[in-house]
N, C-alpha and C positions, 0 to 999 in steps of 0.2 A: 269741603273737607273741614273739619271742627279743630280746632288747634287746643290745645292743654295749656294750661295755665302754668305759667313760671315762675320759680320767684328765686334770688339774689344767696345763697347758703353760706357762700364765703367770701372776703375779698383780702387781696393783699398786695404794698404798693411801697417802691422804695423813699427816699428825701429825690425830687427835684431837684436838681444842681450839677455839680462836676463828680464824675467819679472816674478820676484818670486811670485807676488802676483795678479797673472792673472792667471785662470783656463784656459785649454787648449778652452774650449769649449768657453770661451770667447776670445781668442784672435781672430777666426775662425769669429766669429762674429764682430768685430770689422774691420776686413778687407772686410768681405761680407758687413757690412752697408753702408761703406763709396764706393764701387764697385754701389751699387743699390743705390744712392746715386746720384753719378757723370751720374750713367745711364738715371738721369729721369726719371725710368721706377717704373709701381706699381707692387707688389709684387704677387698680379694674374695673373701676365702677363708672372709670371718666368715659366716656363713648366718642369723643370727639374735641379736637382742639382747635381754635383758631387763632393767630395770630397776628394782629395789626402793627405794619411798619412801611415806613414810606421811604428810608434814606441809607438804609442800612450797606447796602449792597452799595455804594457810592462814596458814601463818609468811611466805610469799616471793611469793605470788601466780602463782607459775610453778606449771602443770600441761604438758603432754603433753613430758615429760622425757625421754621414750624419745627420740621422734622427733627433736626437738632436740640429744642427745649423738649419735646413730644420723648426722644431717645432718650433723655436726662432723667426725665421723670419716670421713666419707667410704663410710658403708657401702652405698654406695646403693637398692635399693629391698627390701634384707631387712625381716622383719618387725623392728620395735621396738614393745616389748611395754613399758608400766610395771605391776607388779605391788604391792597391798597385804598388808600381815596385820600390821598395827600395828607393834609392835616386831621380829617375825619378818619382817616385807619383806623384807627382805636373804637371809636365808635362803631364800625362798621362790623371790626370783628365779635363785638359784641353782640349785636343786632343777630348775625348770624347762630354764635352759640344759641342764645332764644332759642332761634329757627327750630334749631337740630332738636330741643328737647322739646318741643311745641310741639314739634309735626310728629312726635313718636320716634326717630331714629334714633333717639338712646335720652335715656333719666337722667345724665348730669354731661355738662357738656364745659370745656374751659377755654374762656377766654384771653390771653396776653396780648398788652400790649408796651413795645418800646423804642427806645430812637438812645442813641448813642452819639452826640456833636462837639462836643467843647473840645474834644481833643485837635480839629481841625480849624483850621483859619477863616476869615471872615470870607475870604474871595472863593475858597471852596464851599463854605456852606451855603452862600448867596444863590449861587451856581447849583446845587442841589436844588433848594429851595425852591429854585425858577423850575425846575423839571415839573412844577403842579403845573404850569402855563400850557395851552398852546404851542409850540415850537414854529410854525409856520404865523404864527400870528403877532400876539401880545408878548413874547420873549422878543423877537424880530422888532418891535416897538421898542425894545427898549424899558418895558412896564417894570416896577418893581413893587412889591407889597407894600412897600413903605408910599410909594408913589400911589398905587388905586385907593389905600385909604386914606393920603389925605386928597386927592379929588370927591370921595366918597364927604367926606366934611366938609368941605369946602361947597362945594352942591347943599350940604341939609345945614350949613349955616346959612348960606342965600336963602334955602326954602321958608327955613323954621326961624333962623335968628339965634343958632346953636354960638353960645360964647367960648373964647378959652378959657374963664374961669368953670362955664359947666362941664367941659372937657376934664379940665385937671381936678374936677371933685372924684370922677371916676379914679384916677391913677392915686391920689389919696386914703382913699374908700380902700381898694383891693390894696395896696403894701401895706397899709394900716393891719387887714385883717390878716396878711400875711404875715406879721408878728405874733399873730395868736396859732400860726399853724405851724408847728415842729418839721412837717415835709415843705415849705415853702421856704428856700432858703435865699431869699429874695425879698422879702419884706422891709421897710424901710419907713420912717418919720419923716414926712415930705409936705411942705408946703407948697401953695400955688406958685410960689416969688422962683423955688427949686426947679420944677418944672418949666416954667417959662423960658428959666434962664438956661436950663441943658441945649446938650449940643443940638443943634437943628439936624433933620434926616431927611425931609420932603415938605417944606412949608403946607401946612402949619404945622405938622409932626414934630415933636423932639425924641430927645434921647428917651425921655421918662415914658413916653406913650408909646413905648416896643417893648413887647413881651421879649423875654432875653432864647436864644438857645438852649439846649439842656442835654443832661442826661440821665435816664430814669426810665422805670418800668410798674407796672400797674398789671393785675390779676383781676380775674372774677370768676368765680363759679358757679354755674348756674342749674339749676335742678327742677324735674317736675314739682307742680305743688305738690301733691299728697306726698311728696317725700320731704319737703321742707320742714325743719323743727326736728330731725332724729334727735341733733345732738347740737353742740355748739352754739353761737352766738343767735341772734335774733335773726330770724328768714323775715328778708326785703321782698314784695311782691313786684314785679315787674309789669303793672297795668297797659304800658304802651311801647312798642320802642319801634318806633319809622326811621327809613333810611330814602333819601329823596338824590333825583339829579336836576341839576339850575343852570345855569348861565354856562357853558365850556371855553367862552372869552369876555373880553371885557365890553366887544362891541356887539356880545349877544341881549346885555342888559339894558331891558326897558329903562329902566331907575336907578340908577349908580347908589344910588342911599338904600337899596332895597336888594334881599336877598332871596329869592322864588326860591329858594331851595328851603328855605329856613320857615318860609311861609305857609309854605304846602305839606313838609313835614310839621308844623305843629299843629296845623288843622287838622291831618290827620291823629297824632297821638290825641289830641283833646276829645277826639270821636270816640278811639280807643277805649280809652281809658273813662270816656262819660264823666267828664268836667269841664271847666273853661277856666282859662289865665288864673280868676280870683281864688279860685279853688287851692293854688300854690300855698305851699307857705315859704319857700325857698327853689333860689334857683341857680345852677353852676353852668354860665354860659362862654361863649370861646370870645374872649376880650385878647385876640391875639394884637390889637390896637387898642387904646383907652377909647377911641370914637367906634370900635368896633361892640364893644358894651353897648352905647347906646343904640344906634343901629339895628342889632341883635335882639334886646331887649323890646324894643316896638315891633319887628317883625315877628316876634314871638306871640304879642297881642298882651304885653305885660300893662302896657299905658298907650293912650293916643297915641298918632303917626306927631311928631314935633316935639314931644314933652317929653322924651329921654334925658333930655339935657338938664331940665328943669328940676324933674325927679332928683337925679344924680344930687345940684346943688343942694337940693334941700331937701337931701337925706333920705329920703324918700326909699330907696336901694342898698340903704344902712343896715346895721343889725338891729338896729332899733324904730326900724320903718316899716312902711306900707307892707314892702316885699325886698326883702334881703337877697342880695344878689351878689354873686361870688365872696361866701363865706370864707372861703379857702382861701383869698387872696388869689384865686384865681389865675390867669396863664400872667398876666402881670407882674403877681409876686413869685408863683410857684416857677414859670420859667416854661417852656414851651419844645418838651421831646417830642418831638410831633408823633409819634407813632403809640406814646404813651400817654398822650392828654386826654381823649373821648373814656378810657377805661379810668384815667386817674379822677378825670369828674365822677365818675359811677363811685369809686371809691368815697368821693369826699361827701357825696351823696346816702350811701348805705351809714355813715356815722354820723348824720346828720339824726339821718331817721332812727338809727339806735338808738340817738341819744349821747354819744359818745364821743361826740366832736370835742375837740380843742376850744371850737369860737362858735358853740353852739347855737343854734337857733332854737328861741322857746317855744315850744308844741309843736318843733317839726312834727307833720306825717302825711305830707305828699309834697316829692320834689320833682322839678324838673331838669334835667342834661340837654345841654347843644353842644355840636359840634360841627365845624363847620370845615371844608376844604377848597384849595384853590379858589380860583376867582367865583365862587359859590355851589362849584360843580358837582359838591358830595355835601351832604348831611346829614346829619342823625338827629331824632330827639326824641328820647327816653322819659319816660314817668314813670316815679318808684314811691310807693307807698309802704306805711306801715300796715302789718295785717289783720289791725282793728280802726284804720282808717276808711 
């Protein structure tokens, strides 16, 4: 079966951060209007919805979120779809929209995604959180995110010789550029001495190397090509978008430093899409840890397996380097709504390639999205080009 080309027609995406007094169900909408919106497009015309959320129904008591944003908007009897895969939600529902306009079931297909947290406490949301794990296993353990990533470091500074100064260039690097991003409400002037000295969470981890909580929602529209371009801003081409399964515990993984889900899906988009890493000129990967950047970034096949760290220090990952990496500030500064980080990459991505970013990258026009969930179990990774790249 031959699948139709995609490409990107609208996006729209709230500020990362707190919004105490926004129902979940309205941030979701607030991202989907401004998406259909930018798309020019009427809302008969949408065939299909999906939407990613991992926590909703936990933190907020609201479950069937498709239906509910799908009712709002007026799309009436398409399918509305809510999709999981922990922190890759987002991505996943997006993956799927693709699907729907690819395979022929309908020319324009919408993606949302969002998560709703800050209103709730730390011991609740932890407790959410842990729902990505195992339940008979790695929760039973005792594991916690803060805990596998810093064994995950601790492991590739043994391997490699990773320091805490090349760790805290990462957490520098992303709040830095989070001051250039108006949705990153999370950014900060930070030195290595700040970092060091924050509160500890999991030796070697501190306070500074945790992406924070959030709440916040992200849109996308997506459309056959030959319909791309009716009206509206710049149509984004969708070259690749793989959604992979990895490790479902901690003591499934060969390599603690290593993500098979993140490996296999970027080998495949690079096939996709007919390129390879250098081809990049930018990329928004899930630094849900500062060591989680680096990690990431070598399974993606961005630089050798050890020299993440190296990169990071010397800039290499900068706006003014090799390959610029989380322009946005990334889940570090932007803040970490799990069910709306995969789609708000894709956002931070389409304005890249517009041209219309905040903290631009010069001659964006071909990016790459990771997203990553639980102990590696879900991912996604997207390649989106300009449509004279």
């Amino acid at each position: 079966m031959s699948l139709r080309a995609v490409s990107i027609a609208g996006v729209g995406c709230t500020p990362f951060g707190a919004h105490p007094d926004t129902p979940i169900h309205e941030l979701a909408l607030r991202a989907a209007r401004a998406a259909i919106d930018e798309a020019v497009i009427a809302r008969a015309d949408i065939g299909s919805l999906y939407l990613g959320n991992f926590i909703g129904g936990m933190l907020t008591g609201q479950e069937v979120l498709a239906g509910l944003v799908g009712d709002a908007l007026g799309l009436a009897n398409v399918p509305c779809t809510k999709v999981e895969g922990a922190c890759a939600s987002g991505g996943i529902a997006f993956r799927h929209a693709c699907l729907m306009v690819a395979c022929g079931q309908c020319d324009a297909a919408l993606a949302v995604g969002v998560e709703k947290m800050t209103h709730a406490g730390t011991a609740q949301i932890t407790a959410a959180l842990n729902a990505a794990m195992d339940q008979m296993a790695d929760a039973r353990s005792g594991l916690t995110w803060p805990g596998l990533y810093a064994m995950a470091w601790r492991a590739h500074a043994a391997r490699h010789g990773t320091r805490r100064e090349q760790v805290s260039a990462v957490v520098i690097k992303n709040k830095a550029n989070g001051l250039r991003n108006p949705l990153a409400q999370m950014g900060a002037a930070l030195d290595a001495q700040a970092i060091a000295d924050s509160k500890p969470i999991a030796d070697p981890v501190r306070l500074f190397d945790c992406c924070a909580p959030g709440d916040g929602a992200a849109a996308v529209v997506v459309v056959a090509r030959e319909r791309a371009g009716a009206g509206g801003a710049l149509p984004i081409d969708v070259r690749a978008s793989v959604q992979t399964r990895g490790a479902a515990r901690l003591a499934s993984h060969r390599d603690i430093t290593s993500f098979e889900a993140t490996v296999s899906a970027a080998r495949e988009a690079y096939r996709q899409a007919g390129i390879g890493p250098r081809d990049l000129d930018f990329v928004e990967l899930h630094d849900c840890f500062s060591i989680a950047e680096i990690l990431d970034a070598e399974d993606l096949g961005l630089m050798p397996r050890g020299h993440g760290g190296g990169w990071s220090l010397e800039g290499r990952t900068g706006m003014a380097g090799d390959l610029p990496i989380n322009a946005s500030g990334g889940l570090l500064a932007k803040g970490h709504p799990v069910g709306a980080t995969g789609l708000g990459q894709i956002y931070e991505a389409v304005a890249q390639l517009r041209g219309t970013h905040p903290n631009q990258v010069r001659g964006a026009a071909i990016g790459l999205t990771h997203n990553l969930g639980g102990t590696g179990i879900a991912c996604t990774v997207n390649i989106l080009a300009r449509p004279d790249a």
